[in-house]
C-alpha positions as CSV (number, residue, x, y, z in Angstrom):
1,X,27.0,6.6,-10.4
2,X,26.9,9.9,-9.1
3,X,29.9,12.0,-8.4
4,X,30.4,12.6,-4.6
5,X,33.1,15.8,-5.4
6,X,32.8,19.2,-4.3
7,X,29.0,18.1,-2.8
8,X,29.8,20.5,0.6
9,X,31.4,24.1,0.7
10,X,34.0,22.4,2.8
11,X,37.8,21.7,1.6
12,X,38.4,18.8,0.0
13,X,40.3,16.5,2.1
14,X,37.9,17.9,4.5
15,X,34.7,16.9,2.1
16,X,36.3,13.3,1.3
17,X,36.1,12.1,4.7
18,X,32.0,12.5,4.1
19,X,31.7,10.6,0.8
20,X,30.7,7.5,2.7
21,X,28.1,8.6,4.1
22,X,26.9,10.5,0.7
23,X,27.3,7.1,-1.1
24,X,25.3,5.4,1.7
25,X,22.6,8.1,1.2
26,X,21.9,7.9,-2.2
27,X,22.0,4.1,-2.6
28,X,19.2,4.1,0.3
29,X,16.8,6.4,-1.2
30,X,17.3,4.8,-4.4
31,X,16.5,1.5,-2.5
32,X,13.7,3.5,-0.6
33,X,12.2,4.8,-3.8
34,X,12.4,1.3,-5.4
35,X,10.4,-0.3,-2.9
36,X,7.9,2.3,-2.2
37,X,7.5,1.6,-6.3
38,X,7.2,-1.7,-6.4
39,X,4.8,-2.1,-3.3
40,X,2.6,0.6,-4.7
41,X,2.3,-1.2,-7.5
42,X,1.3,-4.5,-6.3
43,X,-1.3,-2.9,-3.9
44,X,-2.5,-0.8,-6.6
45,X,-3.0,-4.2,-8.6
46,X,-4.5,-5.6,-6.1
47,X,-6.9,-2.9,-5.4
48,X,-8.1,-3.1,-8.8
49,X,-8.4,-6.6,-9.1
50,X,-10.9,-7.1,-5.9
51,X,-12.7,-3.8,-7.3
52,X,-13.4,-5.5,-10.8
53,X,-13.0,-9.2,-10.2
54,X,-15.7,-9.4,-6.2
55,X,-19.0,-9.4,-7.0
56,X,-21.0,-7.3,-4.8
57,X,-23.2,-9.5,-2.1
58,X,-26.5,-9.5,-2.8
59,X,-28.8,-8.4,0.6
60,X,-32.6,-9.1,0.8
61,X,-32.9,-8.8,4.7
62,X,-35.4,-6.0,4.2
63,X,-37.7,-7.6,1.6
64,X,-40.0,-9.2,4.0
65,X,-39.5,-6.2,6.5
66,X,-43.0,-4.9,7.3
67,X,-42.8,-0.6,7.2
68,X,-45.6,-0.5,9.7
69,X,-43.3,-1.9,12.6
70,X,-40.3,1.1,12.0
71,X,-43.1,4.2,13.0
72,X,-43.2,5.2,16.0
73,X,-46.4,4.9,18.5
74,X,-46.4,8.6,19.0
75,X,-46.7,9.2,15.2
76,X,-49.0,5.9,14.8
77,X,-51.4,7.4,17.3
78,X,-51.2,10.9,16.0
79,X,-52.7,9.9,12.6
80,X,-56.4,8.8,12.5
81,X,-56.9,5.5,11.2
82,X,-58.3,4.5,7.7
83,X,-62.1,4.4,7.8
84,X,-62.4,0.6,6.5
85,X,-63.7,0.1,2.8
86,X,-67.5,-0.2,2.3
87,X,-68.0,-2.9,0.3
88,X,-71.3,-2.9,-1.7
């Protein structure tokens, strides 16, 4: 453990009276520090497990999707249409 002497510039009997709450300090951040550890790593698992282990959804919505339909009228009527093809 950690030595809780001469921690303040205050006089001794004066400093004892605060070694509680030193005490009480350090074991929480040591608890603090532990969990924040721990919990980090579990997420951090985790994270990498749904990154590697999910395959992605495959979406064909737009394969049937005619371009045509997405132009607007104002450029639509802008651009001359196609002369048809002669055919011979």
């Amino acid at each position: 453990m950690t030595d809780f002497n001469n921690f303040t510039s205050l006089a001794p009997h004066e400093e004892a009276q605060f070694v509680v709450f030193e005490r009480r300090t350090q074991e929480s951040l040591h608890k603090a520090f532990l969990i924040g550890a721990i919990s980090s790593l579990v997420f951090g698992l985790l994270a990498v497990g749904v990154y590697f282990g999910v395959e992605p959804r495959v979406d064909n919505t737009s394969r049937d999707m005619d371009m045509t339909q997405l132009k607007s009228k104002k450029d639509a009527a802008a651009k001359p249409a196609a002369p048809p093809d002669k055919a011979p």
